[in-house]
N, C-alpha and C positions, 0 to 999 in steps of 0.2 A: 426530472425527465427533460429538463430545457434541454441542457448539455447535451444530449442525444439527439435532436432536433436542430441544433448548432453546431454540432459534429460533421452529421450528415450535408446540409446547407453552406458547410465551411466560411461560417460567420465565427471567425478569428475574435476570442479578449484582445489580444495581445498582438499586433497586426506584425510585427517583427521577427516573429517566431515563427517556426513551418506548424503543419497541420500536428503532427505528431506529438512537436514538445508541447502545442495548445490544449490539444485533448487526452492526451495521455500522461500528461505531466501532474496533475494533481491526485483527487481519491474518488472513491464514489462509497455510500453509504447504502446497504438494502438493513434496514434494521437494524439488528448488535454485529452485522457483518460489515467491515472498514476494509477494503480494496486499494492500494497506493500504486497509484502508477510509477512512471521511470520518473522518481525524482529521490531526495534526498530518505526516504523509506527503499528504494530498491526492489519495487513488485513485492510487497508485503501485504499480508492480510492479519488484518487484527475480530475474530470474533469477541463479543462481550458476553459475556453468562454469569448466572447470579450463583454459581457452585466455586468455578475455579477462579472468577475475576476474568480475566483477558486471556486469551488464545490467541498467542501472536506466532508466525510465520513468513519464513520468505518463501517467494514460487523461485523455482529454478528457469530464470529467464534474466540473458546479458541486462546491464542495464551502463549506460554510460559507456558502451563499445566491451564490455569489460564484466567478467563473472565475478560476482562477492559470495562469500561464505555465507552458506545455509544455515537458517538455525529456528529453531522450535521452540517455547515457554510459556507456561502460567504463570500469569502474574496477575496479582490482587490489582492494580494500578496502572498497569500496559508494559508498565518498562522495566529493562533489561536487569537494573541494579535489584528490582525487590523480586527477583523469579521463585516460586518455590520449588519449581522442575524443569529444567532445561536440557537441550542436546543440542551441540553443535556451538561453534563460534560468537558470543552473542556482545 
């Protein structure tokens, strides 16, 4: 919860960077739910569950000036190669 206290206060990591790519630029964790901001994930949410493995997702929001292809998967291990169900571009 610092980051949200840092956010607000606009106490910068990274003093070169605007407020945006500072705070929005990484992830946030509530539990087995992984939230990614505008960075090399693309507004993706990864939930973890002990049935399907991972529930990964992109939100439908620009990231980089620019819309990337949507996409949906279970996977035992989070990522794209081992999905056992997929939809959309991955």
């Amino acid at each position: 919860m610092g980051w949200i206290k840092n956010a607000v206060l606009n106490r910068k990591e990274f003093k070169s960077l605007s407020w945006w790519e500072n705070f929005m630029g990484g992830h946030v964790s509530f539990g087995p739910v992984t939230i990614y901001g505008e960075n090399a994930m693309h507004w993706a949410v990864n939930i973890r569950t002990k049935r399907w493995g991972y529930i990964c997702f992109r939100l439908p929001l620009r990231c980089f000036g620019k819309w990337w292809p949507l996409y949906f998967y279970f996977s035992p291990n989070g990522t794209p190669w081992a999905a056992t169900f997929k939809l959309g571009r991955v």
